[in-house]
C-alpha positions as CSV (number, residue, x, y, z in Angstrom):
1,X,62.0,174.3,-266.4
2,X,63.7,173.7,-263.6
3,X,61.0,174.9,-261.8
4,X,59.2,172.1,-263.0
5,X,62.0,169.5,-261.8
6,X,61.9,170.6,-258.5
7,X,57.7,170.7,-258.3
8,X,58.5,167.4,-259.8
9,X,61.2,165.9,-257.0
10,X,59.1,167.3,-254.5
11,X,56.3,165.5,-255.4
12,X,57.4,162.5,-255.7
13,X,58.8,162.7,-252.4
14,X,55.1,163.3,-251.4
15,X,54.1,160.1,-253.2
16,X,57.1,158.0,-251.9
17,X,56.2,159.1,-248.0
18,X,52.7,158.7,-248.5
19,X,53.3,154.8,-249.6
20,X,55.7,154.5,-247.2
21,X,53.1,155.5,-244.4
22,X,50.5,153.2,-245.4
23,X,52.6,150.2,-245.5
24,X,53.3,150.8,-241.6
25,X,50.1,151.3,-240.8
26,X,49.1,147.6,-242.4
27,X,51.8,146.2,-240.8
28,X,50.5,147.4,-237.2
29,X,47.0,147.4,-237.5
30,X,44.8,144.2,-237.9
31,X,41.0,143.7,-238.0
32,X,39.8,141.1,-234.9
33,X,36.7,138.7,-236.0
34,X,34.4,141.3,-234.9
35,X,35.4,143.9,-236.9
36,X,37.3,145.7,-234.6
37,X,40.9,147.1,-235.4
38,X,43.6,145.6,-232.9
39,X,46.7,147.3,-232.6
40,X,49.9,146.1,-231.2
41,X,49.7,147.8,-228.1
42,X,46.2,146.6,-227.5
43,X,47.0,143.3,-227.9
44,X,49.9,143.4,-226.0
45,X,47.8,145.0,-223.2
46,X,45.2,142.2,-223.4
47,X,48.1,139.6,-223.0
48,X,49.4,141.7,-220.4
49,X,45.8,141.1,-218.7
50,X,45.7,137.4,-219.6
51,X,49.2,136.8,-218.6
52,X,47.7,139.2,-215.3
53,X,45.0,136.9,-214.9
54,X,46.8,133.5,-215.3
55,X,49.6,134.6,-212.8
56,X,46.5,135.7,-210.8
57,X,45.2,131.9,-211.2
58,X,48.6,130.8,-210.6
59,X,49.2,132.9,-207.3
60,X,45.7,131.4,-206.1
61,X,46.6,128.2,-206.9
62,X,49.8,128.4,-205.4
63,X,48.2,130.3,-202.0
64,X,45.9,127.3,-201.9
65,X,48.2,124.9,-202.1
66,X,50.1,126.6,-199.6
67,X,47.3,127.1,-197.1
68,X,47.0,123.0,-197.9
69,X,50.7,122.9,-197.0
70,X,50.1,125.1,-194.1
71,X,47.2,122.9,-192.7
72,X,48.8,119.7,-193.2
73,X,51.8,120.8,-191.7
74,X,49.4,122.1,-188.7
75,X,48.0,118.5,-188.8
76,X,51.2,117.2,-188.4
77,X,52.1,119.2,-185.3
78,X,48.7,118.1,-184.0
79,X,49.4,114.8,-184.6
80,X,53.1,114.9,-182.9
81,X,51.6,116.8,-180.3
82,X,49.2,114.2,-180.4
83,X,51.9,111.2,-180.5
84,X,54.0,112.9,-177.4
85,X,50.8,113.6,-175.2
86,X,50.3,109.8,-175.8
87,X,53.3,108.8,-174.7
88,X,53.4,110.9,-171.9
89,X,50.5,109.5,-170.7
90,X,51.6,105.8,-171.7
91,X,54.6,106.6,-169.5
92,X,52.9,108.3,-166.8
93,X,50.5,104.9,-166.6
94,X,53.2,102.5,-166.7
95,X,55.1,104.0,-163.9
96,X,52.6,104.5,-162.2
97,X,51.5,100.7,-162.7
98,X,54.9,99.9,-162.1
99,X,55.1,102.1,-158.8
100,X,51.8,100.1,-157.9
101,X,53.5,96.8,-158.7
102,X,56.3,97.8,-156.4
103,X,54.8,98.8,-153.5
104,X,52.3,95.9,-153.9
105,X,54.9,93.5,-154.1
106,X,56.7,95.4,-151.0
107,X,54.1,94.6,-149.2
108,X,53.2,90.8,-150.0
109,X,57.1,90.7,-149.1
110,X,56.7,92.6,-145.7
111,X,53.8,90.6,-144.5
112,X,55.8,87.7,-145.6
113,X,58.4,88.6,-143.3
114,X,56.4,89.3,-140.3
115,X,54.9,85.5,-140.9
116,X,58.5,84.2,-140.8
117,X,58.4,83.6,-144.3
118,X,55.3,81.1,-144.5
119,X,52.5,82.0,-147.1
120,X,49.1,79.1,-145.7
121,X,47.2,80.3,-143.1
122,X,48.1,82.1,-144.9
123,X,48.9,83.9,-147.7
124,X,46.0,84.3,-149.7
125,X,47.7,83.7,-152.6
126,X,46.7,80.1,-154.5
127,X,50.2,78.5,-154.2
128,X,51.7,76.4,-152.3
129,X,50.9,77.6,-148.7
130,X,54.6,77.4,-147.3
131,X,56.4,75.7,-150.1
132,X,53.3,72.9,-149.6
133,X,53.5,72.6,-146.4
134,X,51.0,73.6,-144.1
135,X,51.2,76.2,-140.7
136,X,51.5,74.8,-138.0
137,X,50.0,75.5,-134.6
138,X,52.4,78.3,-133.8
139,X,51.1,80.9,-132.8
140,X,48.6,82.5,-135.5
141,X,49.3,79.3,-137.2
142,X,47.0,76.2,-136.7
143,X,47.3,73.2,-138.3
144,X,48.9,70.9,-141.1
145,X,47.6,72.0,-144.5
146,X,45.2,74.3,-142.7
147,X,44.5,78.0,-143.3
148,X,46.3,80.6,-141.1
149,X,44.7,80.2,-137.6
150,X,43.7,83.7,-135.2
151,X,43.8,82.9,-131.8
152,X,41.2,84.2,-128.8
153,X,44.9,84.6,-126.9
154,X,48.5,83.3,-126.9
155,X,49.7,82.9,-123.7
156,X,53.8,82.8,-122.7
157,X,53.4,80.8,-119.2
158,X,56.0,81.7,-116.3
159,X,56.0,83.6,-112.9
160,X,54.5,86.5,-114.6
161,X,52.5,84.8,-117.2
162,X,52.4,87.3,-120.8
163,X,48.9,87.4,-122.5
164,X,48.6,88.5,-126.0
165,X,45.0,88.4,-126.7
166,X,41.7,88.4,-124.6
167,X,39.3,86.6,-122.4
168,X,42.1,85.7,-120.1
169,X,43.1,87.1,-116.5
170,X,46.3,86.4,-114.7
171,X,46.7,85.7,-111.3
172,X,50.3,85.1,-109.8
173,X,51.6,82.5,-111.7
174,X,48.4,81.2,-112.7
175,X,45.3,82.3,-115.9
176,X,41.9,82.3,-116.0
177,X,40.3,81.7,-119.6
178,X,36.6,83.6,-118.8
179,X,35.3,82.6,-122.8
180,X,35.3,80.6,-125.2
181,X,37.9,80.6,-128.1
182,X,41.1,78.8,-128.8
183,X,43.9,79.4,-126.7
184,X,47.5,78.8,-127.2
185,X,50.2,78.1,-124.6
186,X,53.5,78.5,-124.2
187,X,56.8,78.1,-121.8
188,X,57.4,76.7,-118.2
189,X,55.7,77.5,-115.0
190,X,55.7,76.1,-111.0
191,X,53.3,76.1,-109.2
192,X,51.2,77.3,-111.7
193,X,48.1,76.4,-113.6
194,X,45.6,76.9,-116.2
195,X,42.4,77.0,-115.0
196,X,39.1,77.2,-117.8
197,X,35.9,78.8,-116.3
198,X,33.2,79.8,-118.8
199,X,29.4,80.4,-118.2
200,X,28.4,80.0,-122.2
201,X,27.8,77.4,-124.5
202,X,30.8,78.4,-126.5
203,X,33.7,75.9,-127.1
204,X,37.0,76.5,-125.2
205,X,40.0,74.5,-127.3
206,X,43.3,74.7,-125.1
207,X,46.2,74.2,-126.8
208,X,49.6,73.0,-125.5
209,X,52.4,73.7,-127.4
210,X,55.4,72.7,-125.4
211,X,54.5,73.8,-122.1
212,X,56.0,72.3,-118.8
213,X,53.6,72.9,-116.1
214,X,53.8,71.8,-112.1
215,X,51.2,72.5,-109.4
216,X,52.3,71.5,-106.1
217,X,48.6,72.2,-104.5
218,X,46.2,71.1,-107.2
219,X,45.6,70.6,-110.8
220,X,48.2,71.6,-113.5
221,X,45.5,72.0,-115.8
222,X,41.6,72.5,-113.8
223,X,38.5,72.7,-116.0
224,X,36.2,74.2,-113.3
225,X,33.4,74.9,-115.8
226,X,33.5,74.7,-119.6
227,X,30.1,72.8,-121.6
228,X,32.9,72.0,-124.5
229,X,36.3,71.8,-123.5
230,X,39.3,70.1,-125.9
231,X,42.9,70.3,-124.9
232,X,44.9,70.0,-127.7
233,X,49.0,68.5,-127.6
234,X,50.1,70.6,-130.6
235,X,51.7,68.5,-133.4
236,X,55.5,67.8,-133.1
237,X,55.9,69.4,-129.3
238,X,56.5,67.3,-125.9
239,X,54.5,68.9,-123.2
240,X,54.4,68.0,-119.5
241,X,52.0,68.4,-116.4
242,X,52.3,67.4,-113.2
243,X,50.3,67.6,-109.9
244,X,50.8,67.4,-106.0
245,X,49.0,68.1,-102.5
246,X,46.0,66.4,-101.2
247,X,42.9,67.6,-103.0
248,X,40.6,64.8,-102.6
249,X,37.8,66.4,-104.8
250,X,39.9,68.4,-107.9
251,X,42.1,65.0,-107.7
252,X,43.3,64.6,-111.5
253,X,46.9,66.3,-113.2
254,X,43.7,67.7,-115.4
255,X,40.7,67.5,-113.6
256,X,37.3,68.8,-115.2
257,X,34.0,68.9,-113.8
258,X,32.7,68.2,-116.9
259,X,33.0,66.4,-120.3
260,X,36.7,66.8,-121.8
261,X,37.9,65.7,-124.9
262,X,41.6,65.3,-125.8
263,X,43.1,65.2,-129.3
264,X,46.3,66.8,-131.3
265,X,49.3,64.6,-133.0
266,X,51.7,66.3,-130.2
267,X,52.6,64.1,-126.8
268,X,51.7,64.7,-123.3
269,X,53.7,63.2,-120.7
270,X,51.2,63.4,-117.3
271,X,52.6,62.1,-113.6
272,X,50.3,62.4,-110.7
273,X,51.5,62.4,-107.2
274,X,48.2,63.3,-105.9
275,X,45.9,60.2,-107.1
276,X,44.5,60.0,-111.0
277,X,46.3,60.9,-114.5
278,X,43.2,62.9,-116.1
279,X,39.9,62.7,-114.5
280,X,36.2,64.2,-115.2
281,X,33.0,64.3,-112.9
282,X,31.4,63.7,-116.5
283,X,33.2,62.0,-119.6
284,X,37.2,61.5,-120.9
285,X,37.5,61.4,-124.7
286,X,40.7,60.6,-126.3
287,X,40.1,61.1,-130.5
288,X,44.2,60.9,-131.0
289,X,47.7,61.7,-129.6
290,X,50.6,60.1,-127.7
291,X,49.9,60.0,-124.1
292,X,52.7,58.6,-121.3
293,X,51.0,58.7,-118.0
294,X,52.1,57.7,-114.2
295,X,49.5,58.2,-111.4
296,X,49.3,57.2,-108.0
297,X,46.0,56.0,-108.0
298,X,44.0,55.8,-111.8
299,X,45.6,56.7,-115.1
300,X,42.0,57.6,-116.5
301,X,39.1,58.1,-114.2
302,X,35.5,59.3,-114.8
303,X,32.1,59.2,-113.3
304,X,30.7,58.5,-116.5
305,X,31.9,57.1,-119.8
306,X,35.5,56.4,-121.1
307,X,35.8,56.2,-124.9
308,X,39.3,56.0,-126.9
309,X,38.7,56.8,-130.4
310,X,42.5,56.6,-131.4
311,X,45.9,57.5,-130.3
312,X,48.2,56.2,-128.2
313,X,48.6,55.5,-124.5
314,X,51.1,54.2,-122.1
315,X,49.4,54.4,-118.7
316,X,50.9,52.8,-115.4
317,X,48.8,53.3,-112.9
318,X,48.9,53.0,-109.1
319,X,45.6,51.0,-108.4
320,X,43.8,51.0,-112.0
321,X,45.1,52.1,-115.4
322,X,41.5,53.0,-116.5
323,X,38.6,53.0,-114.3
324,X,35.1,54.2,-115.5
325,X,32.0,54.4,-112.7
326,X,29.9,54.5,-116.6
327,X,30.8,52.7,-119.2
328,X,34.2,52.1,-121.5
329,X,34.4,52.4,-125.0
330,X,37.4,51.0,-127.1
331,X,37.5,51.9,-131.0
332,X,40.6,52.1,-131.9
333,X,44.8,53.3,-131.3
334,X,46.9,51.0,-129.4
335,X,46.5,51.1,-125.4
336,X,49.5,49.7,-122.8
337,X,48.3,49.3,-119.3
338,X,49.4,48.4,-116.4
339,X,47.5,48.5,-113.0
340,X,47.8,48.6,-109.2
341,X,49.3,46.1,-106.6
342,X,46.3,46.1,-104.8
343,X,44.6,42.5,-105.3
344,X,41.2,44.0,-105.9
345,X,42.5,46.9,-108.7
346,X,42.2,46.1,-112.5
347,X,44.1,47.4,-115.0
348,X,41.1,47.6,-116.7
349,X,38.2,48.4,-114.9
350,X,34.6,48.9,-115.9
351,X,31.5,49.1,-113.2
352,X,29.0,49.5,-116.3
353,X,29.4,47.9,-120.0
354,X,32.8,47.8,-122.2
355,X,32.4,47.6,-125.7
356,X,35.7,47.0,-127.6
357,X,35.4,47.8,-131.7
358,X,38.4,48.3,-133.0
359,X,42.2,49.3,-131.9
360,X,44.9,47.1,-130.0
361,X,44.7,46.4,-125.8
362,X,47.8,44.9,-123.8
363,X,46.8,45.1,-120.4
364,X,48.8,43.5,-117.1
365,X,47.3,43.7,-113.6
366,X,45.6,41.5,-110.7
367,X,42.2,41.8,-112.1
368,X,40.9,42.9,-115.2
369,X,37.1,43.7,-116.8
370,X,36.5,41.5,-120.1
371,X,34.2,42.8,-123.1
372,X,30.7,42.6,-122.5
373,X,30.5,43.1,-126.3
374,X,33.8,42.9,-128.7
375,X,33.7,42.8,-132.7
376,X,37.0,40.6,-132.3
377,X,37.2,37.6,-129.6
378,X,39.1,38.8,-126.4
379,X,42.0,36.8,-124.5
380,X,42.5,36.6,-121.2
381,X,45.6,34.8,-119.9
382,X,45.6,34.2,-116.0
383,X,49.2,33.2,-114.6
384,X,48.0,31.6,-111.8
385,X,50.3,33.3,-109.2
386,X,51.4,36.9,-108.6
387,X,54.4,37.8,-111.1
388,X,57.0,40.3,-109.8
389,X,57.0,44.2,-111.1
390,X,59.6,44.7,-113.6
391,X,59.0,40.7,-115.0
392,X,59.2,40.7,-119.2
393,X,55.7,39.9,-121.0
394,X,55.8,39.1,-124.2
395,X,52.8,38.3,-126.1
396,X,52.5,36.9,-129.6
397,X,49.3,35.7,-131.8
398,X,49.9,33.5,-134.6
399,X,53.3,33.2,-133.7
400,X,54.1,37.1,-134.4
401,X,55.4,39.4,-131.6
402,X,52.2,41.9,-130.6
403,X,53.4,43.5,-128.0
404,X,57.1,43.7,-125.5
405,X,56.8,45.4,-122.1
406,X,57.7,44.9,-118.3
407,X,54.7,46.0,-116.2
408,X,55.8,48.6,-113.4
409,X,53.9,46.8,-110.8
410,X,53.1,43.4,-109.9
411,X,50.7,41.3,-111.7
412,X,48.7,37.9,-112.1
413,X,46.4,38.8,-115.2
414,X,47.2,39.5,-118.8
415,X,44.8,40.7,-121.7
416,X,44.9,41.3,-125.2
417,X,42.6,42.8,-127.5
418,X,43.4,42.7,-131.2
419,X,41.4,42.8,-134.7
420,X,43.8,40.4,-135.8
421,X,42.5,38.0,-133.2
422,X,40.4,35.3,-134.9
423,X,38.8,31.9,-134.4
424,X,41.5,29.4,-134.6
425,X,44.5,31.8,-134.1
426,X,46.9,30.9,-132.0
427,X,47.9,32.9,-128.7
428,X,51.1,32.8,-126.6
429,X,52.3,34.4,-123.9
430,X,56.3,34.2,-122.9
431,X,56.3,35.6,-119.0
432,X,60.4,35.7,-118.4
433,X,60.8,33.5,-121.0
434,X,58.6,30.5,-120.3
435,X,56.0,30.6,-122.4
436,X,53.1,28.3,-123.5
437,X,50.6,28.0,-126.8
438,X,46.8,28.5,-126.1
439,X,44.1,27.9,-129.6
440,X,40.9,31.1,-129.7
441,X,37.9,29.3,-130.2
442,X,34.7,31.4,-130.1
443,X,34.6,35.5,-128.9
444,X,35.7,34.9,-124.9
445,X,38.4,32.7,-124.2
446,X,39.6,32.4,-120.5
447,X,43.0,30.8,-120.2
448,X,45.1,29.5,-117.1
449,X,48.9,29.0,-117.4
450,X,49.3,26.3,-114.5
């Protein structure tokens, strides 16, 4: 019996296990959808794999994103490198543009300097050459309002003369220009002289720019050959020349052998002691200037043709004030002349035609040529009797003052040319005060005082 009991308990502690077991096992085990039993541990190994896998995914995302961190951040640095190679370059080109600006500006102000500050003649820059105003004929500078002027040679004149330049030999106290060119002078000499002597067809333009020059045996200034020969009074200076000796063949203060013109705004002061003022073998041509002259024998003398174009003289001479063996051509400036004491000198004196066009003529002497063709009528005013040197002459047209002078030498005839003159006007001359009213009629009118 109680064998039984205990076969009894023991099997029902079989039973109870056994249910016990298969409970677990249901709990554990599950079927997947294709039949397939899936355990715990399986499944938890395959979400091990996915969770694997997706940290895989994750880790791949996250290296690409870093490699796209990595490359922007590499584009970056490029791009700063970029940014600073760029500026260093901007840098390097603006210094170096401002270096260029420096030293270009250095030297505008140097060469500035070393043209004592003027820009004209130049300055090539398109302002106002020298605050507006023009160079002027200082040396490398020719000129109002002209461009910066290059000369053949300057020329400092004295007892050893000082050339700067070429085409020009010195001799003692005296040069030689040997071509043509423009020429500049300078300073004071005695006993010196500038003597032109070219063999070519090239102009020679000689240019005075306040020179005092004396020649005790000859010319101050002697053109011995020169086809085109200007000497120029540069504007604004006072230059003198003056002559001595006996030379009866180079016998003028300038003396050429051939044509010679004379022009510039500048004045020229001219005394002869040896016989005429300026005098050519050829022709004289005065286009402008201030000229003062005192010769012995003619102010102007040529073996040709005299022609004023303008300008301004003052000529006393010793026998004539002009003389010209061609003919004499008045067009324009304003001439004062008085001649010689001689009875048979002029003050005007022409053995060929004079043809009078424009410009104002006061002329006082013992004789005097009239127009043999004038554009305005011509007056001619003889006193009668000789009238002592030094007398006042006063003439007036229309009862307006033309002209106030006191002739250097003694004189019976007066003349006046004047554009103003007209048919009908009304001419006076006051000779030490006494004076008397005369009507123009026509283009030649003769008068008498007495």
């Amino acid at each position: 019996m109680e064998y039984r009991r205990i076969l009894a308990a023991v099997s029902a502690l079989a039973l109870m296990m056994s249910v016990c077991s298969c409970g677990k096992k249901e709990e554990s085990e599950s079927t997947g959808t294709d039949g397939t039993v899936i355990t715990e541990d399986s499944a938890a190994a395959k979400t091990g794999e996915k969770s694997s896998e997706k940290e895989t995914k994750s880790g791949e995302t996250t290296t690409k994103a870093d490699s796209k961190s990595d490359k922007s951040t590499q584009t970056s640095k490029a791009g700063e490198k970029k940014a600073d190679s760029t500026n260093a370059q901007n840098k390097e080109a603006s210094a170096q543009s401002t270096t260029a600006r420096n030293k270009d500006a250095s030297v505008q102000s140097t060469t500035a300097a070393n043209n004592g500050g003027n820009s004209d003649n130049n300055n090539n820059a398109p302002a106002p050459d020298n605050g507006g105003s023009a160079p002027q004929d200082q040396p490398g500078n020719e000129g109002s309002g002209e461009e910066v002027k290059e000369y053949t040679a300057e020329v400092m004149l004295g007892t050893v003369p000082v050339v700067n330049g070429s085409h020009v030999s010195v001799s003692g106290s005296s040069v030689t220009i040997t071509e043509g060119g423009d020429y500049i002078f300078t300073g004071n000499v005695s006993d010196g002289q500038i003597c032109v002597n070219t063999t070519t067809e090239e102009k020679v333009t000689v240019i005075l720019n306040g020179v005092n020059i004396s020649n005790s045996n000859g010319p101050a200034i002697f053109i011995n050959e020169a086809k085109k020969c200007t000497i120029k009074s540069r504007e604004g200076t006072v230059n003198f020349l003056s002559d001595g000796g006996k030379d009866k063949v180079n016998d003028g203060v300038i003396f050429s052998n051939d044509t010679v013109r004379l022009k510039g705004n500048g004045e020229l002061n001219i005394t002869a002691n040896n016989a005429h003022g300026i005098a050519s073998d050829d022709d004289i041509i005065i286009d402008n200037g201030t000229y003062n002259i005192t010769s012995k024998k003619s102010g102007l003398f040529a073996h040709d043709d005299i022609t004023i174009n303008e300008g301004s003289l003052n000529i006393k001479g010793g026998t004539n004030g002009i003389k010209s063996k061609g003919t004499l051509n008045i067009n324009g400036g304003n001439t004062v002349i008085s001649g010689g004491t001689k009875e048979d000198k002029s003050s005007i004196y022409s053995e060929s035609s004079f043809s009078y066009t424009g410009g104002s003529v006061y002329a006082a002497g013992n004789r005097v040529s009239v127009p043999t063709y004038a554009e305005a009528p011509y007056i001619l005013l003889d006193l009668g009797e000789t009238v002592s040197a030094g007398s006042s002459v006063e003439m007036l047209l229309n009862g307006r003052r033309m002209i106030s002078f006191e002739p250097h030498n003694d004189f019976r005839c007066l003349l006046m040319l004047s554009p103003e003159a007209g048919d009908g006007s009304t001419f006076c001359a006051n000779v030490n005060g006494n004076g008397k009213d005369f009507t123009v009629s026509g283009m030649e009118n003769q008068f008498r005082m007495n």
